[in-house]
Each structure stands twice: as structure tokens, then as C-alpha cells.
C-alpha positions as CSV (number, residue, x, y, z in Angstrom):
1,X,20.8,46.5,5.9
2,X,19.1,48.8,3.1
3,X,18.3,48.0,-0.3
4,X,20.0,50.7,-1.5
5,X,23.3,49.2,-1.1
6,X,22.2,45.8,-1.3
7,X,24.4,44.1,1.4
8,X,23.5,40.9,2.7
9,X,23.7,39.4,6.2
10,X,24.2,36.3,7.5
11,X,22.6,34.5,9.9
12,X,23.2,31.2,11.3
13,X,23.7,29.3,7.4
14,X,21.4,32.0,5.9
15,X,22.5,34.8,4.0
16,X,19.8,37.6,3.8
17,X,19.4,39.7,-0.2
18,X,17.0,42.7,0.0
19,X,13.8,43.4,1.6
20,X,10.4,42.2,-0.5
21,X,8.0,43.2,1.9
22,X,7.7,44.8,5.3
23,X,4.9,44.3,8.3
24,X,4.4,45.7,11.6
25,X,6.5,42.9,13.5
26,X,9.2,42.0,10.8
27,X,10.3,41.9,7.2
28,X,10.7,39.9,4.8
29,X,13.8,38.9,2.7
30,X,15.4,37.0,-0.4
31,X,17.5,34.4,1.6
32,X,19.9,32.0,0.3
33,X,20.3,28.6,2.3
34,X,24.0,27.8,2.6
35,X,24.7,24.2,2.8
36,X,27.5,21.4,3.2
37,X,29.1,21.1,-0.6
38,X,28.2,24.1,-2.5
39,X,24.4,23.4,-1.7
40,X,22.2,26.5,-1.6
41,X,18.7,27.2,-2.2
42,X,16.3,30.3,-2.4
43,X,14.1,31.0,0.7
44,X,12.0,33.8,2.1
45,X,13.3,34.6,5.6
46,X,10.8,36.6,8.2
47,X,13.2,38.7,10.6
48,X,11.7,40.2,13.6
49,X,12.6,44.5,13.6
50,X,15.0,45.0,16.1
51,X,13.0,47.0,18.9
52,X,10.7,43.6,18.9
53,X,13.6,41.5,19.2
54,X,14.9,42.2,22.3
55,X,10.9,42.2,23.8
56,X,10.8,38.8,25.3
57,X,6.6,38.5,24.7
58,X,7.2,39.1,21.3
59,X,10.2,37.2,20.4
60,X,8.0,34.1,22.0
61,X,5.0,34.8,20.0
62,X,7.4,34.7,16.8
63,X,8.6,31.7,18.0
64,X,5.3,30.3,18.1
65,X,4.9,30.8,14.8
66,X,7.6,28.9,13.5
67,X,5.8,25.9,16.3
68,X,2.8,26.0,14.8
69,X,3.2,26.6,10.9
70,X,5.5,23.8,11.5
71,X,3.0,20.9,12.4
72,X,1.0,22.1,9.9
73,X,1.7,20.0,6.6
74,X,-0.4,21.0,3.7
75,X,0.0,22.0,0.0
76,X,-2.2,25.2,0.6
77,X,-0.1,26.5,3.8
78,X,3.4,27.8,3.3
79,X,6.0,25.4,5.5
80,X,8.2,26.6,8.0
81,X,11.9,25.4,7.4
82,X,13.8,26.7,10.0
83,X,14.1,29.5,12.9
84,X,17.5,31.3,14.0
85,X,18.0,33.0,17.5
86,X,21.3,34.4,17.3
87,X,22.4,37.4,19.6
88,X,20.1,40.1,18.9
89,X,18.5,38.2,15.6
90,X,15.5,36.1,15.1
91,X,15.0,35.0,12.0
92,X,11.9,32.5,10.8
93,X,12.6,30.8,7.2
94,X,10.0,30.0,4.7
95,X,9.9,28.3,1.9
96,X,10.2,30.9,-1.2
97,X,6.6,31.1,-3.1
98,X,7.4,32.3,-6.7
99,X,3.7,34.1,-7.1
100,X,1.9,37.1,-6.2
101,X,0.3,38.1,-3.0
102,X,-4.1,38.0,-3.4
103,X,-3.9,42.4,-2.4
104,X,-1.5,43.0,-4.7
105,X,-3.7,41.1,-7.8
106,X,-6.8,42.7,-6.1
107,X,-6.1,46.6,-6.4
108,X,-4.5,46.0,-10.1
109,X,-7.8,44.7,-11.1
110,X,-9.2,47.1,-9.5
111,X,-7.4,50.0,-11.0
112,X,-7.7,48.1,-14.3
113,X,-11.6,48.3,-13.6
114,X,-11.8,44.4,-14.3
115,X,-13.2,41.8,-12.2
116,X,-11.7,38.5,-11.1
117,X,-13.6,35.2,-13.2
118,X,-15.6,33.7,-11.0
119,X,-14.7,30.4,-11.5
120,X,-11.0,31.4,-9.9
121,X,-12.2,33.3,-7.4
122,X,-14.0,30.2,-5.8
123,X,-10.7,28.5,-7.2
124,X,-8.6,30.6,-4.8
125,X,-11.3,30.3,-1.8
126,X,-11.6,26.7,-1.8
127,X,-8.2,26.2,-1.5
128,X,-7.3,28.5,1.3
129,X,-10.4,26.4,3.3
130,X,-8.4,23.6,2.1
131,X,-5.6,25.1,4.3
132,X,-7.5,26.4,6.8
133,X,-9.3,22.7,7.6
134,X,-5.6,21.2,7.6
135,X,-4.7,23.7,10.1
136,X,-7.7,23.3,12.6
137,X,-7.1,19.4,12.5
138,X,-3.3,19.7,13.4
139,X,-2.5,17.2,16.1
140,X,0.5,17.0,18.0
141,X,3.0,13.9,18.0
142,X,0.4,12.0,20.8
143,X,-2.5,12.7,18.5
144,X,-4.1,15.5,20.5
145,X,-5.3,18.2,18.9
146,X,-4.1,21.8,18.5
147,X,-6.9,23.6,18.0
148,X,-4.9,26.0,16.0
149,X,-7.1,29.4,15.0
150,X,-5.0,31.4,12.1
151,X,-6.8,35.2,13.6
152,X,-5.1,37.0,10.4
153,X,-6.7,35.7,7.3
154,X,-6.4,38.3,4.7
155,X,-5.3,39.4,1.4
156,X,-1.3,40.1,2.4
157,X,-1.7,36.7,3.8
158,X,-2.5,34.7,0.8
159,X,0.2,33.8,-1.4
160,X,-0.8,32.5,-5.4
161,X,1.6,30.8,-6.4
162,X,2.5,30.6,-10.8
163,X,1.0,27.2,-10.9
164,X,-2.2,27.8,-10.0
165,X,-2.1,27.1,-6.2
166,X,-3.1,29.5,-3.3
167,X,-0.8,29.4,-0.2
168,X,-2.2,30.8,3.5
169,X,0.9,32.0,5.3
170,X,1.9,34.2,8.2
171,X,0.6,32.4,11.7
172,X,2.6,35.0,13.2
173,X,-1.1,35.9,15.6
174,X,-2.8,32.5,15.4
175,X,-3.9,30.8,18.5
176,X,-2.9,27.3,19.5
177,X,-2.8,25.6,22.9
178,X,0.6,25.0,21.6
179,X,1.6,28.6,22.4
180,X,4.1,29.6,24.9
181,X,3.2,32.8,25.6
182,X,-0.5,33.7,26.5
183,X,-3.0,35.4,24.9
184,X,-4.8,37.9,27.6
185,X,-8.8,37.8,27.9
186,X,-9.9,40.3,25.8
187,X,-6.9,40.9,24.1
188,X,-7.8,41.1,19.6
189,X,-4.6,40.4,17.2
190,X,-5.3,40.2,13.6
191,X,-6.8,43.0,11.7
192,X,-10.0,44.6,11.9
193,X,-11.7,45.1,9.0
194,X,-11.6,40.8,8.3
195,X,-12.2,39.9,11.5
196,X,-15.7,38.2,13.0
197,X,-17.7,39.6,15.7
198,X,-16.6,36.8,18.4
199,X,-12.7,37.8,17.5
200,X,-13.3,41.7,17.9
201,X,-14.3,40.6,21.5
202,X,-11.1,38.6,22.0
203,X,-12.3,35.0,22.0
204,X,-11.4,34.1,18.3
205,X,-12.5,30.3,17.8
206,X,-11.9,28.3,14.5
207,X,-15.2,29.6,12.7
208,X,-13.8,33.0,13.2
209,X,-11.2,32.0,9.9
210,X,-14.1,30.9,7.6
211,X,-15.4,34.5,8.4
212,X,-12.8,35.9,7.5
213,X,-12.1,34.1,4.3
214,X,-15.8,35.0,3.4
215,X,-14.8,38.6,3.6
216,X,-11.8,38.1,1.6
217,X,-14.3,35.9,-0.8
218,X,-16.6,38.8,-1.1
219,X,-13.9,41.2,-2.0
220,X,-12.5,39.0,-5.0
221,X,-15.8,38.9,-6.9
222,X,-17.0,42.6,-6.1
223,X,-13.7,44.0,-6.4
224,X,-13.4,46.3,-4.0
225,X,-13.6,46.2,0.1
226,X,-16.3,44.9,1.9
227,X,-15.5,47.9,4.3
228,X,-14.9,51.7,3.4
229,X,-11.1,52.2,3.3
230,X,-11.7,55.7,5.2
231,X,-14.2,54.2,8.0
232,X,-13.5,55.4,11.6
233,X,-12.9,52.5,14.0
234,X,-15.8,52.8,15.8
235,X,-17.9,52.7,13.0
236,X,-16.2,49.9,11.3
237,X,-16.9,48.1,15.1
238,X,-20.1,48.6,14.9
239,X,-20.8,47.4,11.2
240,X,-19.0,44.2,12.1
241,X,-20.9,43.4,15.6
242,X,-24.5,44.2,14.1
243,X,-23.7,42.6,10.8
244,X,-25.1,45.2,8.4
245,X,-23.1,44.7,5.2
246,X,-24.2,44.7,1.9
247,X,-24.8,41.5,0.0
248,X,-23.0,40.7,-3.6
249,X,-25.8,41.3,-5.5
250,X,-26.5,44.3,-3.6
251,X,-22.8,45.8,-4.0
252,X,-23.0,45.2,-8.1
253,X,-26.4,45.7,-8.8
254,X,-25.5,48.8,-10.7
255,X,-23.3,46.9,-13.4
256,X,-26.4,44.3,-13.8
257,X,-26.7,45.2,-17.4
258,X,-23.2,45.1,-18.4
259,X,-22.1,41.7,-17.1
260,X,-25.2,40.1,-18.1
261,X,-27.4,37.4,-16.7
262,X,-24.9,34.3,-16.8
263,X,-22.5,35.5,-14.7
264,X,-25.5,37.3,-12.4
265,X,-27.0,33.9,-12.1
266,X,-23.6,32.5,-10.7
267,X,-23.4,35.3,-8.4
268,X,-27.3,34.4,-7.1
269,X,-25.9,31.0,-6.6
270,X,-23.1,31.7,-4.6
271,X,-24.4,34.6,-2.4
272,X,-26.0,32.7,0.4
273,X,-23.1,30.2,0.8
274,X,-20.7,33.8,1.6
275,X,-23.7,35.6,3.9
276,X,-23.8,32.0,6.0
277,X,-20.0,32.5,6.6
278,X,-20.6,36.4,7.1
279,X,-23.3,35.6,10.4
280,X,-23.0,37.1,13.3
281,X,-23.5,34.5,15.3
282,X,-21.1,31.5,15.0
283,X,-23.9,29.1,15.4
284,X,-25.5,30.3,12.3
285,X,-22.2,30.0,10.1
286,X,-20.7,27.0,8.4
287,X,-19.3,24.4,11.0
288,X,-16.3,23.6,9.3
289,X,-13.8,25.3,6.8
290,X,-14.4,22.1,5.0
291,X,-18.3,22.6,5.1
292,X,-17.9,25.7,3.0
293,X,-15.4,24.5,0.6
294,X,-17.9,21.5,-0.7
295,X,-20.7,24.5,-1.0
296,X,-18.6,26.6,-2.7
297,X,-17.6,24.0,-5.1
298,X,-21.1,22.6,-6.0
299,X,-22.5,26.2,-6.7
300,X,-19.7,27.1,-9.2
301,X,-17.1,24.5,-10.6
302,X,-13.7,26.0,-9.4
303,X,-11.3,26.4,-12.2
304,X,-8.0,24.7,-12.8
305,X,-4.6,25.2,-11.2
306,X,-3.4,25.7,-15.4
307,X,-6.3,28.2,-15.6
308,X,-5.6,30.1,-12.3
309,X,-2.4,29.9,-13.3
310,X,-2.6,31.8,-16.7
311,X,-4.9,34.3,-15.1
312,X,-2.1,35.0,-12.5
313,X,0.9,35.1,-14.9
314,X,-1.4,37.5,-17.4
315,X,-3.0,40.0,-14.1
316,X,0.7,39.9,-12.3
317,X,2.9,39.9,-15.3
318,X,5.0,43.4,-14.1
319,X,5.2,41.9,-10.4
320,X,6.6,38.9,-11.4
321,X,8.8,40.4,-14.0
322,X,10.6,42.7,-11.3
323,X,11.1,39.7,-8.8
324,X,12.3,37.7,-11.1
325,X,15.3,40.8,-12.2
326,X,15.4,41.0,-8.6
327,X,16.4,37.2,-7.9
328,X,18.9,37.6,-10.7
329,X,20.7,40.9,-10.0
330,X,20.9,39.5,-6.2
331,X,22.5,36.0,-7.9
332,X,24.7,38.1,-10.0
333,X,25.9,40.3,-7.2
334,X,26.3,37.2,-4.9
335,X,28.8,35.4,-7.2
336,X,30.8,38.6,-8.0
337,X,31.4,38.9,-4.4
338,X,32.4,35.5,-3.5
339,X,36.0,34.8,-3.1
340,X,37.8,32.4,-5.2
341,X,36.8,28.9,-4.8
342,X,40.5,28.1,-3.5
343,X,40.3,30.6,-0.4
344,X,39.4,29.3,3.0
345,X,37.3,32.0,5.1
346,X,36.8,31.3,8.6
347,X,33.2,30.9,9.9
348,X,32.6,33.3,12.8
349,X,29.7,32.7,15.9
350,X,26.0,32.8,14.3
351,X,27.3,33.1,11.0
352,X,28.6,31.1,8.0
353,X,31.6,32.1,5.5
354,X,30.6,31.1,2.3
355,X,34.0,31.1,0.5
356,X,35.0,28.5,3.1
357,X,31.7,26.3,2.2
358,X,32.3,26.9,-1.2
359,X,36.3,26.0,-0.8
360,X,36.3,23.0,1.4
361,X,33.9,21.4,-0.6
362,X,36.3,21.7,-3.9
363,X,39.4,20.4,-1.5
364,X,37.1,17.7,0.0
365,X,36.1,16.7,-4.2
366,X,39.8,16.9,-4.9
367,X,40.3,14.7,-2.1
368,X,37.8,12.0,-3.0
369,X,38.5,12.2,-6.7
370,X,42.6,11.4,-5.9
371,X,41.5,8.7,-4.0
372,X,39.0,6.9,-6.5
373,X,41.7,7.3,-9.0
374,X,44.4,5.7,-7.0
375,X,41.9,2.8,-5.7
376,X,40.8,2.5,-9.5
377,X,45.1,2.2,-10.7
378,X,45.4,-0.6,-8.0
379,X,42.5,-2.6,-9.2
380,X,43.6,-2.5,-12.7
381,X,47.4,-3.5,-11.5
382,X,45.7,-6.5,-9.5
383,X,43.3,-7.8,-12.1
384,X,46.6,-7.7,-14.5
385,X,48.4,-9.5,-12.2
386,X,45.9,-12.5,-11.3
387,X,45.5,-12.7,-15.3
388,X,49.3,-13.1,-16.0
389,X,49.5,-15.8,-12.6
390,X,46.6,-17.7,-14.3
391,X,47.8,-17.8,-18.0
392,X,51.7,-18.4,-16.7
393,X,50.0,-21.9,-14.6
394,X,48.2,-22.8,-17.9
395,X,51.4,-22.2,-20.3
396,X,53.4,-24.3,-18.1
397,X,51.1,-27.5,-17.5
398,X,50.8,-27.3,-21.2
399,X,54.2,-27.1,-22.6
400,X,55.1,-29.2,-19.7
401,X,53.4,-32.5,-21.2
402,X,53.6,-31.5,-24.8
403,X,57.0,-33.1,-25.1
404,X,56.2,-36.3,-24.2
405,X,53.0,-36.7,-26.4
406,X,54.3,-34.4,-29.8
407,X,58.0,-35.5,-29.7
408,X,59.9,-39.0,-29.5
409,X,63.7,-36.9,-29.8
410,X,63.9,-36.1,-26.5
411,X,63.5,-39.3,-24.5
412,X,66.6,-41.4,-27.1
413,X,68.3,-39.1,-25.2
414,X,67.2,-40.8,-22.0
415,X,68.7,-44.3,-20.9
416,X,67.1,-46.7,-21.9
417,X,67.5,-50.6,-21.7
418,X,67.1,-52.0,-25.2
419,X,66.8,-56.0,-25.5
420,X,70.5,-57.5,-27.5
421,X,68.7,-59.6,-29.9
422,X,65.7,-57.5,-31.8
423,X,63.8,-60.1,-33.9
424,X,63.9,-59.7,-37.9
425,X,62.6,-56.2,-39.4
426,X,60.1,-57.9,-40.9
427,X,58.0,-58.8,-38.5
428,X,56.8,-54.8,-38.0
429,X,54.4,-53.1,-40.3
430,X,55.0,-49.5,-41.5
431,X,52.8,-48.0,-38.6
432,X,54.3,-49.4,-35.9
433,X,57.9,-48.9,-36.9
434,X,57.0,-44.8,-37.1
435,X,56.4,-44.8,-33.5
436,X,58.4,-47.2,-31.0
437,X,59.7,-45.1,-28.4
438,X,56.3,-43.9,-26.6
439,X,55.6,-47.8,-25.5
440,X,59.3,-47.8,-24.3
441,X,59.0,-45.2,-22.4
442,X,56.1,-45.8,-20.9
443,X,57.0,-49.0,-19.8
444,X,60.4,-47.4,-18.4
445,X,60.3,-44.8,-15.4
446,X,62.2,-41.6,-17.1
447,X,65.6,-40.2,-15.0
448,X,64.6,-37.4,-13.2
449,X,64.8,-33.7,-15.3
450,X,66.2,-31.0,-14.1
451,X,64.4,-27.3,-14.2
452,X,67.0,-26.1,-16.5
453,X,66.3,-29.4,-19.0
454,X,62.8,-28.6,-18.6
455,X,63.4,-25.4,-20.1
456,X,65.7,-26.0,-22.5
457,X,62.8,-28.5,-23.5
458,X,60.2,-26.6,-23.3
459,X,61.9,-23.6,-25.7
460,X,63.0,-26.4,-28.1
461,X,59.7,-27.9,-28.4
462,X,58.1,-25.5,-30.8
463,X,60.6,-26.5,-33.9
464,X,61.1,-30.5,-33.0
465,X,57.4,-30.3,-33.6
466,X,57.6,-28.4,-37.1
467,X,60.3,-30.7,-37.7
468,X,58.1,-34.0,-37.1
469,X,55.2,-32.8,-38.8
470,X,57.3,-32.0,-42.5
471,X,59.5,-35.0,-42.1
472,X,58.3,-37.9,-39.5
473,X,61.4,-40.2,-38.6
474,X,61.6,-43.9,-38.4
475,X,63.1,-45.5,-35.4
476,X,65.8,-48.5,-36.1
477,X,65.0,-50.1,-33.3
478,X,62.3,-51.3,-33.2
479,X,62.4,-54.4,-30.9
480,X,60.7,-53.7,-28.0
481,X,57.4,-52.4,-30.4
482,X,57.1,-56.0,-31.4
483,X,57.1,-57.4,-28.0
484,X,53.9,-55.2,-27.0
485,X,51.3,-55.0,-29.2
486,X,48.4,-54.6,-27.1
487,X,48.0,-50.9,-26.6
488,X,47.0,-50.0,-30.0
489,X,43.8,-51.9,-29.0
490,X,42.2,-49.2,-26.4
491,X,40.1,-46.3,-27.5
492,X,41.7,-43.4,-29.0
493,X,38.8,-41.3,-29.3
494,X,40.1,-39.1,-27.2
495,X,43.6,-40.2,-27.3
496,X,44.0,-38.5,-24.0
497,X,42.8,-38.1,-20.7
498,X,43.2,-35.8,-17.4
499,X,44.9,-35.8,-14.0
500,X,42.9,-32.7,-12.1
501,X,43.7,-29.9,-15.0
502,X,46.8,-31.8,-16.7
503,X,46.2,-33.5,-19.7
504,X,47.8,-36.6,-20.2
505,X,48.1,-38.6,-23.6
506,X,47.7,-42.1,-23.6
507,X,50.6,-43.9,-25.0
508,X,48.9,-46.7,-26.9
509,X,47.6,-43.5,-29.2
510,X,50.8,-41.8,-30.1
């Protein structure tokens, strides 16, 4: 792949955008995680160069640092997501930092001839020996420790992130007894010009990465490096064993005058805390990473994540202006080449076609959303039916008894045996003689009714009723009323009662 053309390649689930940055083992990518559903998500993959990919001592010390970076779990280290090995690829994914890296701020303040506030310089240092502590403590899954030595802290390694957070990254040399291939006796990985005097000789230990961080400390307030750019090796060797470098106030004493004596005082205060972590001997330097982080900070307040932010976004403004056109011409180019949504593409061996991620999740949407509206159709048709059921069982216990309790008409139709001799009209008050037939029939067992009486009842009963309520009828026979007056004695407050859910009317009250 070149960046010219701007071709991607996948690997695994990963689809690999242009190069950002490139190292002596691998480069350094714009990835895009392809997951189930149309997922996706930015990354920074690390892909080992080819010739070192097919080395077996190197792909296993790449591997290692995936192992590593991965127990490590800290908000000032840069997690490891994933690793690939597919044929001749291998691939270590990162999570994406949207920031700048600490070299890149450090020679455009340098070229702009300005130095970096003080206050987020110790920012940035106190939280990569934030990082640094975390990764010395790392335990594995039975509590044992790791013993995990970085070996490479630097500027290229140092990530500052747009909200004000410093990220240590890039274990791709650090020590652990983790590892699965071996470091040699002897044997120095890292580079030179940060490294301590006991990790020149090959037998790095855990103080080595707070000397290292010192020299990196030293370098953000002076502004330039601690070691001539031009040195020969052997020189630079020798500066580094016998520890003759220059101090901070020794290295600005020339712009005294001009920065006046606040900031000089600060600098006075935080000189001795960076020459303990620049000692030769690893006796004399701080014990911890933590150690030096709690000096640093009660020397000099460190200044906010909002304030390191605002320093970065205003120092780095160009870099992050072209990564973020970078991101978005790689998202534009991305979507103009994916295939219709409705296209299937068939995923080959270590790699992933994203038309057919892209397309089986629409089918498998389609899918679910057919079936949620079919379920939702036959819930309504059920809860329609159970209401009809329900309000045809009350209807019909209803308008079943209503014709006995509204309406006297229907039962004269009924036989019914009426004394031969009724006793003089006069005996019966007005009351009474309006409503004879309830008692008799209540006292009579009615002829059995037929479904299609019932109905023809039951349709009729609406107007008998309008009928009786305009025009009440008298009954002329009123003979067996007079033979049983005691009903009209019980309570008729209700007039009716209930059987279960039928509700019956008492006679004596009709």
C-alpha cells in the first residue's frame, strides 16, 4: 500500500487507510474496525514491515507487545485492542489517540523560539509516571508481578491527547518476565540518547524509565536536547556513563534576564527533583516512578487537563488540522467505494468484505422488523378478539334477564293457570292492579324457550320497553295479585340481586 493511491487493506476485520507514522520495526495506520451490523470504529493499527515479519524473533517480540500493553490498564497508557497474524501479516491494534505526539510539539516550539509553561510541562511528566507506576505494578491473573520495564521512553512515545491527557505507548522493546522471546545478556533496545547508564550496559531495571522520563522532563522546560543532535556515539556513551550533563539552570542561564525571576525560581525548585532522576547510580535516583511524581507535584502545581489541553489545541493547531482532513477524506473515500447496501460480497481467508457486513445487517433489520410487525398485527387481532368474546357474554346475560324484570307482555303469552272465580275488582288498589303478572309468574315454573324465542325476545325487547314506559298497561286479571300480598313487604332497596355475574330482579319489587 502507498499513500499515494490511498488503497486500503484488510486484515482479519480491519481495514488499513494511509500511513501516519513510520518506525524502524513497523508503521502505523488509520484503521477502521469492521463489526457485526454496520458497527465500525477508528483505530491506529501497528503492522510489522514485511522483511520483520517473516523473522520469527521479531514477530514474537511484537507479540509481546500486544501481551504486555495488554495487562496494563491505565488512563495514561494507550490499550492494546487486538493483534492479527494472518499469512505474512501481523498487525497490533491500538486504540486511536486524537492528539499530538510530545517531539512533534517540542521542535515547533522550538522553531517558534518559545518555551513550554512550566506548569504543563510537570503536567505532562506527572502523568507519564502515572503510567509508568501502573505498568511496573502489572500483575498477572495469579497476582504475581510482571515486573514490566518500558526501555523506550521518549518523545515519539508520548502521545497528548486534545483533552489534556498524556498517553505512554509503544512497549514494542519493554521487558517483562512475561516475554516469550529472550532478551540476551548485554543486549540494549531502546534508544540511546534517553537511556540510563545501567540500560546502556544491557540490564535495564524499572528506575531506568524514571531516567529516562527525566531526560524527556529536562528537554520540555529547556527546549532543546539534553544531548547534541550531531554527537558521535561514543561520545554520547561516555556523557551518559560518567553523568556530565548540564543542569537546567545551567542550560538557560543566558535567558536569566528575559524570563525573569518567577519563573527562574520555579526552575530552582524543580532542578534537584530532575538531577536525582538523572544519577548515575540507581541507588541514588528516585525509588519509584510514583516517588517522583509526588516531588514533582509539590515543587510546582501541575496544570489542568482544560489548560494542557488549550496549550495543545493552540501549539498543534496545523497537526491536528491535517489529521483531522485526513480522517475525513479517508471516510469520504471509504463510503464512495462501498458497494450498495443490497450487495452481498463474500468474505475471503484473513479478511472481511465489508459490502457483505454492511448488506447482511440491512437483510437481517429487514428480517426482524417484518417479524415485529407481523407479531405486533396478531396481538392487536387477539386483544380485539378477547374484547368482542367478553362484551358478546355481558350483552347476552343482560338482555337475557331484562325481559322478565322490564316487560309483563311476553309471559301472557305463556300458559298460565288462572283461578275461575277472581274476587270483586274492588278489593285491589291502583298499584297493585298495574303489575299482576310478575307474582304469577314467579310462582309458576315458565315452559321451556327456545333459542330462536330468545332471540326474537331479546330483539323485541328494546321497543316493549319504550312502549311500557309512554303508556303502562293495566292487567284485567287481577285475581291471583290479591291472593299474595306479601312480597311487596321485603326490601327493594336494591330491587335486585345476583347469581355469580347474572343479575336477578326480585319479583316482589317489579
Amino acid at each position: 500500500m502507498t499513500d499515494k493511491d490511498h488503497q486500503t487493506i484488510t486484515i482479519g476485520r480491519y481495514l488499513l487507510h494511509r500511513q501516519i507514522a513510520r518506525g524502524g520495526m513497523a508503521t502505523i495506520h488509520i484503521a477502521r474496525l469492521m463489526g457485526d451490523e454496520g458497527f465500525s470504529r477508528i483505530v491506529a493499527a501497528k503492522r510489522l514491515h514485511p522483511e520483520f515479519a517473516e523473522d520469527p524473533e521479531f514477530v514474537e517480540m511484537f507479540l509481546d507487545e500486544a501481551r504486555i500493553a495488554s495487562r496494563v490498564n491505565h488512563r495514561n497508557v494507550v490499550p492494546v485492542l487486538d493483534v492479527v497474524k494472518a499469512a505474512d501479516e501481523v498487525v497490533l491494534v491500538q486504540e486511536y489517540i486524537h492528539g499530538v505526539p510530545l517531539h512533534w510539539l517540542l521542535r515547533t516550539a522550538h522553531e517558534a523560539a518559545s518555551h513550554v509553561p512550566l506548569n504543563v510541562a510537570v503536567s505532562i511528566g506527572c502523568q507519564v509516571l502515572s503510567g509508568l507506576q501502573a505498568a511496573h505494578e502489572t500483575c498477572d491473573e495469579l497476582g504475581h508481578p510482571l515486573h514490566i520495564v518500558h526501555r523506550d521512553v521518549s518523545p515519539q512515545n508520548v502521545m497528548v491527547a486534545t483533552d489534556g491527557t498524556a498517553r505512554l505507548l509503544d512497549f514494542g522493546v519493554a521487558k517483562a518476565t512475561m516475554a516469550a522471546h529472550i532478551t540476551r545478556a548485554g543486549t540494549f533496545k531502546g534508544k540511546l540518547a534517553y537511556s540510563a547508564p545501567e540500560h546502556v550496559r544491557g540490564n535495564a531495571v524499572q528506575q531506568s524509565d524514571v531516567y529516562s522520563l527525566s531526560v524527556v522532563l529536562w528537554e520540555l522546560i529547556v527546549g532543546h536536547r539534553l544531548h547534541g543532535s550531531g554527537q558521535a556515539e561514543a561520545e554520547l556513551i561516555t556523557e551518559i556513563m560518567t553523568g556530565r550533563l548540564p543542569t537546567i539552570t545551567q542550560a538557560l542561564a543566558s535567558e536569566r534576564e528575559m524570563m525573569g525571576g518567577y519563573r527562574w525560581n520555579q526552575l530552582l525548585a524543580l532542578e534537584p527533583i530532575i538531577q536525582k532522576g538523572l544519577a548515575v547510580r540507581v541507588e541514588d535516583r528516585w525509588k519509584s516512578a510514583a516517588e517522583m511524581e509526588e516531588a514533582l507535584a509539590e515543587a510546582l502545581p501541575p496544570a489542568s487537563a482544560q489548560d494542557v489541553g488549550a496549550w495543545l489545541r493552540a501549539l498543534g493547531k496545523d497537526f491536528l488540522e491535517g489529521r483531522d482532513k485526513m480522517i475525513a477524506a479517508e471516510e469520504a473515500s471509504w463510503r464512495r467505494a462501498a458497494p450498495p447496501l443490497s450487495t452481498r460480497a463474500t468474505s475471503q481467508p484473513g479478511q472481511i468484505g465489508r459490502a457483505g457486513i454492511l448488506s447482511g445487517s440491512m437483510i437481517r433489520l429487514q428480517k426482524k422488523s417484518t417479524k415485529i410487525a407481523i407479531g405486533a398485527m396478531f396481538a392487536v387481532l387477539f386483544a380485539f378478539g378477547v374484547a368482542f368474546v367478553m362484551r358478546s357474554s355481558h350483552n347476552t346475560e343482560v338482555d337475557a334477564a331484562a325481559p322478565s324484570a322490564a316487560q309483563p307482555q311476553p309471559v301472557a303469552v305463556q300458559p298460565v293457570v288462572t283461578p275461575p272465580a277472581p274476587p270483586p275488582p274492588v278489593v285491589h288498589d291502583a298499584t297493585v292492579a298495574r303489575e299482576p303478572a310478575p307474582v304469577a309468574v314467579d310462582e309458576e315454573k315458565p315452559a321451556p324457550v327456545r333459542p330462536r324465542a330468545v332471540a326474537h325476545i331479546i330483539k323485541q325487547a328494546p321497543a316493549r320497553i319504550a312502549v311500557q314506559k309512554t303508556a303502562p298497561k293495566k292487567d284485567p286479571t287481577p285475581a291471583p295479585v290479591a291472593a299474595a300480598p306479601a312480597p311487596a313487604k321485603e326490601d327493594c332497596n336494591p330491587p335486585y340481586y345476583f347469581e355469580g355475574r347474572k343479575k336477578i330482579f326480585k319479583p316482589a319489587c317489579l
